[in-house]
C-alpha positions as CSV (number, residue, x, y, z in Angstrom):
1,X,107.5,-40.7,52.5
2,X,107.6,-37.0,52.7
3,X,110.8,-35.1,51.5
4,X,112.0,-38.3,49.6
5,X,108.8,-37.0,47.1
6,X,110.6,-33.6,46.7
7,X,113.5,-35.1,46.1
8,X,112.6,-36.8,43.4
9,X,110.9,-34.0,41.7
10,X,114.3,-32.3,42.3
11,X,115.9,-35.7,40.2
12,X,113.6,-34.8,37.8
13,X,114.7,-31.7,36.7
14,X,117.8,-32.2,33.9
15,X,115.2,-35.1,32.1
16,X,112.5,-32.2,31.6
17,X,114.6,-28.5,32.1
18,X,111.9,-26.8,30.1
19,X,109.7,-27.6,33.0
20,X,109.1,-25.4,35.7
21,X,110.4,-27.2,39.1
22,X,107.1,-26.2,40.6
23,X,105.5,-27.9,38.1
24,X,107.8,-31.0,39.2
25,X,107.5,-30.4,42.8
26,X,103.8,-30.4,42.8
27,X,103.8,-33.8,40.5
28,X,106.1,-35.3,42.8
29,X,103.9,-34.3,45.9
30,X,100.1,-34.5,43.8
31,X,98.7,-37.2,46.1
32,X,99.1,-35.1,49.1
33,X,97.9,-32.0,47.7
34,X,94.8,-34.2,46.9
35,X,94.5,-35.9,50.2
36,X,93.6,-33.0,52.3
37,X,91.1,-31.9,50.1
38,X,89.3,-35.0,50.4
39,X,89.8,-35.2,54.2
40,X,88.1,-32.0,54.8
41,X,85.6,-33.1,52.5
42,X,84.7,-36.0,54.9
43,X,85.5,-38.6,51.8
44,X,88.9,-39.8,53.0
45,X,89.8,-40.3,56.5
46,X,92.2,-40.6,59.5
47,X,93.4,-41.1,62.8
48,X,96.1,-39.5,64.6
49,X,97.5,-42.6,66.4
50,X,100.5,-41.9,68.4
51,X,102.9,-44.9,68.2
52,X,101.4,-46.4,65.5
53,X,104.8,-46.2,63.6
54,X,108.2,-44.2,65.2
55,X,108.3,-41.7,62.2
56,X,104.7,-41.0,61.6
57,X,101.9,-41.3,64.2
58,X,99.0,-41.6,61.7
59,X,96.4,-44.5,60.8
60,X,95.7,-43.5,57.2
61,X,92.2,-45.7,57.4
62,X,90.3,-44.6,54.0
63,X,92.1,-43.3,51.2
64,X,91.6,-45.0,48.1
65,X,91.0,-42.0,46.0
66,X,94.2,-40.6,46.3
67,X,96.8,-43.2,47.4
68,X,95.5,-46.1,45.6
69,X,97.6,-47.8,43.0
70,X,94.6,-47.4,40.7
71,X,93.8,-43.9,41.7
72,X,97.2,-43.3,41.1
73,X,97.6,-44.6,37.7
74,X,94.6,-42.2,37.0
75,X,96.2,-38.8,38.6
76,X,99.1,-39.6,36.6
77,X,97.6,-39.9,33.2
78,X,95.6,-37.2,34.0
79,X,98.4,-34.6,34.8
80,X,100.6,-36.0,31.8
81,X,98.1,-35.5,29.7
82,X,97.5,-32.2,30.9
83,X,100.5,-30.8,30.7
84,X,100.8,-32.2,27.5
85,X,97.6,-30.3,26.4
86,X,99.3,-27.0,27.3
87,X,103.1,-27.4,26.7
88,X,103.2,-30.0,23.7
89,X,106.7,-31.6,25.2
90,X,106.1,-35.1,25.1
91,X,109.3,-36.3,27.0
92,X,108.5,-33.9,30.0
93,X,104.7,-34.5,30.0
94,X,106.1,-38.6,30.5
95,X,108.6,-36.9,33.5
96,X,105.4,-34.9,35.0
97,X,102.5,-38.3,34.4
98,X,105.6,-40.9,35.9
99,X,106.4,-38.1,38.9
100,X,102.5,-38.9,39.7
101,X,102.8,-42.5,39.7
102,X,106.3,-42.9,41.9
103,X,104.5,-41.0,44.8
104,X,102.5,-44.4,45.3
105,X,105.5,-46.6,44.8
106,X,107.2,-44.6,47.7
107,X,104.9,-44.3,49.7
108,X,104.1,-48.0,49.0
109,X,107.8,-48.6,50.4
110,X,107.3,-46.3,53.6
111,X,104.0,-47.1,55.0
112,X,102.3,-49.6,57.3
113,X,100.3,-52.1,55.2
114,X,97.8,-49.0,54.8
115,X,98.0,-48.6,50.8
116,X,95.4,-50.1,48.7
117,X,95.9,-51.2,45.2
118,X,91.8,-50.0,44.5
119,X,89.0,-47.8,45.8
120,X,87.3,-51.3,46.4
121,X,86.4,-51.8,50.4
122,X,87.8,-55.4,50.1
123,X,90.6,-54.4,48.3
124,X,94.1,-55.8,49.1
125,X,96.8,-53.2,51.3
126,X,100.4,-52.9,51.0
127,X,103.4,-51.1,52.6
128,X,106.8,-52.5,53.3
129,X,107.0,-50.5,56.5
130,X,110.3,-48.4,56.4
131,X,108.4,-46.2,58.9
132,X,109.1,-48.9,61.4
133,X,112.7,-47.7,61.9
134,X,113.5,-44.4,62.0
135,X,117.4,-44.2,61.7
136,X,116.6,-45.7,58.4
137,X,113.6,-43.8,57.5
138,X,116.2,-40.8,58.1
139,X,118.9,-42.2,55.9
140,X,116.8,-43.4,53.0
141,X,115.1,-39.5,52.7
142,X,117.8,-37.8,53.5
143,X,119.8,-39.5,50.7
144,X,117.2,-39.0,48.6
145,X,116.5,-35.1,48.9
146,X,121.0,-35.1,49.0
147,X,120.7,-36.8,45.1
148,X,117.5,-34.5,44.6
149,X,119.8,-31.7,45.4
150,X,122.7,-32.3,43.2
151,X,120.8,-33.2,40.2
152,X,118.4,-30.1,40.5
153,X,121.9,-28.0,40.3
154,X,123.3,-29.9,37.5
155,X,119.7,-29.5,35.7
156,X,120.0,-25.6,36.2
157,X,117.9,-24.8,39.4
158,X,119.9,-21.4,40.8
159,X,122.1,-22.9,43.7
160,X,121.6,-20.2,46.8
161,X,117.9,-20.9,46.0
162,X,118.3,-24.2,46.0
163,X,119.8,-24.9,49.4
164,X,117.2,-22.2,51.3
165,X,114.4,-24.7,50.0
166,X,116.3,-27.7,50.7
167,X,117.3,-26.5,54.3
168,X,113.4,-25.0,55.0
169,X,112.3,-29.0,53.8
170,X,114.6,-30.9,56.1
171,X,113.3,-28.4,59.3
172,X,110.1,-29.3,58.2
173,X,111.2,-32.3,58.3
174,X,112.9,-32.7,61.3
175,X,109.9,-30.8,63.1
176,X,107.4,-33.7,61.9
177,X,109.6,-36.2,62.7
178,X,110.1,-35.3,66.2
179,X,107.9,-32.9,66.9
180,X,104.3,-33.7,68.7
181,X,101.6,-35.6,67.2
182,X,98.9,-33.0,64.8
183,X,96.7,-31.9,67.2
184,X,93.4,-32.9,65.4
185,X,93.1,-35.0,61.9
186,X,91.1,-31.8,60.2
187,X,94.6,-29.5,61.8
188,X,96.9,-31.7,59.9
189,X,94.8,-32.3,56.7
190,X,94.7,-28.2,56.6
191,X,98.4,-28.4,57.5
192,X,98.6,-29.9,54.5
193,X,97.6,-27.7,51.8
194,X,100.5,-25.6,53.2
195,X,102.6,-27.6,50.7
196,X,101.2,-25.6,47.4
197,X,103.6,-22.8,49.0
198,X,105.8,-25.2,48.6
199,X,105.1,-25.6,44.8
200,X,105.1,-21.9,44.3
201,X,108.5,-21.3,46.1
202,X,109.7,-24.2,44.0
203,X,108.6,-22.4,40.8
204,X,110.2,-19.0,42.1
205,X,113.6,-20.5,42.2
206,X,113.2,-22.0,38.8
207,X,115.2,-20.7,35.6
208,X,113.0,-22.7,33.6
209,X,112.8,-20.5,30.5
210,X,108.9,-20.8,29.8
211,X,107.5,-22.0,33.4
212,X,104.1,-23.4,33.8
């Protein structure tokens, strides 16, 4: 998925108001801000493969460091425990550790069979493959990031602010979705650390009253 992880982040916010939403947005998105990094790094890989899927047109071939389930249960312990180390709000450092973990579940529902459960070579690969349709790719997210959206408001994120990001996500959006193919793998893995703006726009908007 791709907005359907900001959205819920945005879900997030009336369980854990005393967090920052970037703080939220960038749980909800971790993996990816990872991913990138370990692209350019030449330890994960892929392969822009038009037509592989209608929505996204991507072989993700090695990434078992971020997107594995294991990998995963270890990014999300790691940032619960971290922001429990510097907040002391158990209930939110929970919201920010699970936030972590749900990024694999989704994506787990999204993908081609292209998500491992370990960093193991031989290690088994799931996805349920909601990429292979796109009308319903469009109205799974899009419901989403609507139910993102209205709890964010209800959990005190300023309105006005709130739609600007949430229209500038579904143009990005929209843009991915039908736009051309990246043009190289190391273009869209440097495309992607574009989305710790993200995080800090998230966190500008925020009324949290002691932000991370």
């Amino acid at each position: 998925m791709f907005i359907g992880h900001y959205a819920v982040a945005l879900m997030a916010k009336p369980a854990a108001k005393e967090t920052s939403l970037g703080t939220l947005v960038a749980a909800g998105i971790g993996l990816d801000l990872v991913f990138p990094l370990l692209v350019l790094a030449g330890i994960e890989s892929l392969k822009i493969t038009p037509g592989i899927t209608p929505v996204f047109p991507v072989d993700l071939v090695h990434i078992p460091y971020s997107h594995s389930l294991l990998a995963s249960l270890g990014w999300s312990a790691l940032a619960g425990a971290a922001y429990w180390g510097r907040r002391r709000l158990p209930r939110n450092a929970m919201v920010v550790g699970l936030l972590v973990l749900s990024h694999w579940f989704l994506d787990a529902a999204s993908h081609r069979p292209d998500m491992p459960l370990t960093w193991a070579a031989d290690t088994a690969k799931v996805g349920l493959g909601l990429w292979y349709s796109l009308p319903l790719t469009l109205a799974v997210e899009g419901s989403l990031l609507a139910l993102g959206g209205w709890l964010a408001y209800k959990g005190g994120v300023p309105p006005k602010s709130l739609a600007l990001l949430l229209g500038f996500l579904v143009l990005m959006y929209l843009g991915a979705v039908f736009g051309p193919p990246p043009p190289s793998e190391s273009a869209m893995a440097a495309s992607g650390l574009g989305q710790w703006l993200l995080v800090w726009w998230a966190a500008k908007i925020d009324r949290a009253p002691r932000p991370l």
